[in-house]
C-alpha positions in Angstrom: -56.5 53.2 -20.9 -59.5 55.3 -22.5 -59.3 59.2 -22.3 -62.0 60.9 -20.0 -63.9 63.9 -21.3 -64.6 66.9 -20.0 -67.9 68.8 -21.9 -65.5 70.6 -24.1 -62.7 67.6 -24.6 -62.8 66.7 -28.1 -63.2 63.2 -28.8 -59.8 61.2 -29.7 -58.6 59.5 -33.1 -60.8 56.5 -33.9 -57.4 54.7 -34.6 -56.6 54.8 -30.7 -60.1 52.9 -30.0 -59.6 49.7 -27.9 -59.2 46.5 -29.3 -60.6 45.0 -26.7 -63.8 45.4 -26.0 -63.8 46.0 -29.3 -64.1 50.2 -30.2 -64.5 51.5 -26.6 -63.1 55.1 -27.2 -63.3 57.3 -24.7 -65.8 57.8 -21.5 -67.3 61.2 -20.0 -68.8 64.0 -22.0 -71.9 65.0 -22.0 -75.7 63.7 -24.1 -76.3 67.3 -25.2 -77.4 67.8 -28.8 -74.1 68.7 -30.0 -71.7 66.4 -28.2 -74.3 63.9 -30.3 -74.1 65.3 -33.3 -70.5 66.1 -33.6 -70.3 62.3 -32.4 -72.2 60.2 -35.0 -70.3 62.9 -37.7 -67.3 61.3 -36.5 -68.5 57.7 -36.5 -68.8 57.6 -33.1 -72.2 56.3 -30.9 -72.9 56.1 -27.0 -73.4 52.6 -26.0 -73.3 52.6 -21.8 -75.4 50.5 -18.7 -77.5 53.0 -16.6 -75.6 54.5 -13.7 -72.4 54.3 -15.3 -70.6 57.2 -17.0 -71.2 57.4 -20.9 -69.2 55.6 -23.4 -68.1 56.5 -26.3 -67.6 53.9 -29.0 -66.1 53.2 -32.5 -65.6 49.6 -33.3 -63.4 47.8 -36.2 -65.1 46.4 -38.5 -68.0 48.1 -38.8 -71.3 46.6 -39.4 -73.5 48.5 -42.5 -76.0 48.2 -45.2 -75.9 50.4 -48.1 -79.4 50.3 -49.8 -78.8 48.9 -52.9 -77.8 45.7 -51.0 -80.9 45.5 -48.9 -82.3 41.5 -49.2 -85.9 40.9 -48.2 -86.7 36.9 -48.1 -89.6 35.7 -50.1 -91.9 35.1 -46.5 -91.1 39.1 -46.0 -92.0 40.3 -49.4 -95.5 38.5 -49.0 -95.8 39.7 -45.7 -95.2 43.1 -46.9 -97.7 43.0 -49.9 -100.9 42.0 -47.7 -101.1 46.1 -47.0 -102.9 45.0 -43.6 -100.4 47.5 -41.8 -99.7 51.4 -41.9 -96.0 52.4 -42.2 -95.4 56.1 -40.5 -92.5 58.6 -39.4 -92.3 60.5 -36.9 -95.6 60.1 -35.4 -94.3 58.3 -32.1 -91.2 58.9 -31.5 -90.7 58.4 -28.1 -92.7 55.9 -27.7 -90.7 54.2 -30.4 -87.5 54.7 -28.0 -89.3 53.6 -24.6 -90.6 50.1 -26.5 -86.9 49.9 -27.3 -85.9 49.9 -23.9 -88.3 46.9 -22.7 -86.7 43.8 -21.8 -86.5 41.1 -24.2 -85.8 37.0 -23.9 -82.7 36.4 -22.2 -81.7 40.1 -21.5 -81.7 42.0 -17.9 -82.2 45.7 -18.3 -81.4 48.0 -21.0 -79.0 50.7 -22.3 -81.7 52.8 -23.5 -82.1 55.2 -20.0 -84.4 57.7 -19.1 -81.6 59.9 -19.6 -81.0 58.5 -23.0 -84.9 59.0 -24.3 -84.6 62.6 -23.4 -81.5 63.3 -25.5 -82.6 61.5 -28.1 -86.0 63.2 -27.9 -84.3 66.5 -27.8 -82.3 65.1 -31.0 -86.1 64.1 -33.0 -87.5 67.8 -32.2 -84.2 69.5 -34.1 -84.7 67.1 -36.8 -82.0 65.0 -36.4 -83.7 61.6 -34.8 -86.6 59.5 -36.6 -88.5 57.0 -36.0 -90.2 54.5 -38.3 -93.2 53.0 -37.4 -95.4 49.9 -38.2 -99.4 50.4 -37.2 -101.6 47.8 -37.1 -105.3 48.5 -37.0 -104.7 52.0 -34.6 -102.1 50.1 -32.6 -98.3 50.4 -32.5 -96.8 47.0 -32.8 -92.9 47.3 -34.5 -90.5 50.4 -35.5 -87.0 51.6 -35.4 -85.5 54.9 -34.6 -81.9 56.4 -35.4 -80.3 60.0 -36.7 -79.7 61.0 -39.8 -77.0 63.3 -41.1 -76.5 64.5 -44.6 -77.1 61.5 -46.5 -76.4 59.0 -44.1 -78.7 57.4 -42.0 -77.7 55.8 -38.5 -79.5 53.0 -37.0 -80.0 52.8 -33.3 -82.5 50.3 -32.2 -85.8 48.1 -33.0 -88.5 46.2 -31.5 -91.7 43.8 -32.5 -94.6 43.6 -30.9 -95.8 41.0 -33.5 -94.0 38.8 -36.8 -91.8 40.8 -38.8 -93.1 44.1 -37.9 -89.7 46.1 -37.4 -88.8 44.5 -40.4 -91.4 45.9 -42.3 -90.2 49.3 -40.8 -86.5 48.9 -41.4 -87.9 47.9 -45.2 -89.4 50.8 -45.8 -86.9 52.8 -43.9 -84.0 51.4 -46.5 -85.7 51.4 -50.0 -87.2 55.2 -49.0 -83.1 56.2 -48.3 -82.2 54.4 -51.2 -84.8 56.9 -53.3 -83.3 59.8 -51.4 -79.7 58.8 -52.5 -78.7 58.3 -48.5 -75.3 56.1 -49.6 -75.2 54.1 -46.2 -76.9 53.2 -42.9 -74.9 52.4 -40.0 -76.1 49.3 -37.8 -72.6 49.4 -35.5 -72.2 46.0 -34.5 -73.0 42.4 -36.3 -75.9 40.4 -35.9 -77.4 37.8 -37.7 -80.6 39.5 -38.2 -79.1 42.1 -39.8 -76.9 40.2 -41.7 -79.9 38.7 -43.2 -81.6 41.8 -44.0 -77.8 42.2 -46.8 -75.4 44.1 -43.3 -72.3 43.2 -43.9 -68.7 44.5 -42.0 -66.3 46.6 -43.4 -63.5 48.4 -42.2 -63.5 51.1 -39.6 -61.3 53.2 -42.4 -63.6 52.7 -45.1 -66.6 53.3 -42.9 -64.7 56.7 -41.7 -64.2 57.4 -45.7 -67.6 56.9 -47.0 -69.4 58.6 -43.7 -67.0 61.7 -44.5 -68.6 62.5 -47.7 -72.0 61.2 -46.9 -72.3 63.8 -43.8 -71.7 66.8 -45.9 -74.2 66.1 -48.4 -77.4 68.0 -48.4 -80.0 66.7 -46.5 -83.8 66.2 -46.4 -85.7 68.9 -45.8 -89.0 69.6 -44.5 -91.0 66.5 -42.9 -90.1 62.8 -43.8 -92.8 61.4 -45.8 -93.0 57.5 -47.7 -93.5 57.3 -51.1 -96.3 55.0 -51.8 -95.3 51.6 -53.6 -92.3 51.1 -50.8 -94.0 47.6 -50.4 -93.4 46.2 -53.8 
């Protein structure tokens, strides 16, 4: 059995998360700014079907990437050198969240609800969500979004409207946080496309460890912006 929250219920220790399905938590609670916040400070994301109540989640291992490791194959670096593209932040953010939530080969329906956009919308406009962006000729075609907290960056989704163009996102995204000393970006749960990008798993307790100092860092102020020679 999972606890249910109430709106002030704290959430429980990350050590009593299910084992199976792997890091369910707790359910109930609330989307508000802070319950989100206080949340990914804890190591802890919403991950829920529409209709149903919101769930809370923690798994064990956890899947990151810390910058330094960040692989980009030979195809990508070329592909990223052509400059026919426009890398931006911030300039589309929702829209970034509602190409998310389109349905993709082999999947019915998304996680990413209404309800969801609008908290996470709420989230970009106190400076806590971003979005990455890849523009092609005046056109959005690829980006990611997630939150970032101190220096730790947590990533929520992607999408591609054409080849490799969240990657060219999530490239710049990592080698800009790697600049801006960010020690680790969360990507929750394995896949091999991230793997291939240099995720790997660690443990929930060294996860919980490094985001503990990472979150009380300083963070960036003032707008995002890319430095210029992110492509090379």
């Amino acid at each position: 059995m999972i606890p249910w929250l109430d709106q002030r219920d704290p959430f429980p220790p990350l050590e009593s998360a299910l084992r199976e399905p792997n890091g369910l938590l707790a359910a109930g609670g609330d989307l508000s700014p802070q319950r989100l916040v206080n949340a990914y400070s804890k190591g802890i994301f919403p991950w829920f079907s529409p209709g149903d109540p919101v769930l809370w989640w923690s798994p064990d291992p956890r899947m990151v990437l810390f910058p330094s490791e960040l692989k980009v194959s030979r195809s990508l670096q070329k592909t990223l050198k052509k400059h026919d593209y426009e890398v931006r932040i911030d300039t589309a953010f929702r829209r970034v969240m509602q190409e998310c939530a389109m349905p993709r080969d082999g999947q019915q329906g998304t996680w990413i609800s209404p309800a969801m956009v609008a908290a996470y919308t709420e989230l970009h406009e106190q400076g806590f969500a971003h979005s990455v962006e890849t523009w092609v000729e005046g056109e959005l075609v690829g980006g990611l979004y997630g939150i970032a907290l101190g220096r730790m960056f947590y990533g929520e989704s992607m999408f591609s409207r054409a080849s490799d163009t969240s990657k060219i996102a999530f490239v710049h995204l990592v080698r800009q946080l790697g600049r801006w000393n960010f020690g680790m970006i969360d990507c929750q749960m394995k896949t091999a496309h991230l793997a291939s990008l240099g995720a790997r798993e660690i443990p929930r307790a060294e996860f919980g460890n490094n985001l503990a100092k990472l979150v009380n860092l300083a963070g960036i102020t003032g707008l995002w912006r890319f430095d210029n020679d992110l492509a090379e």
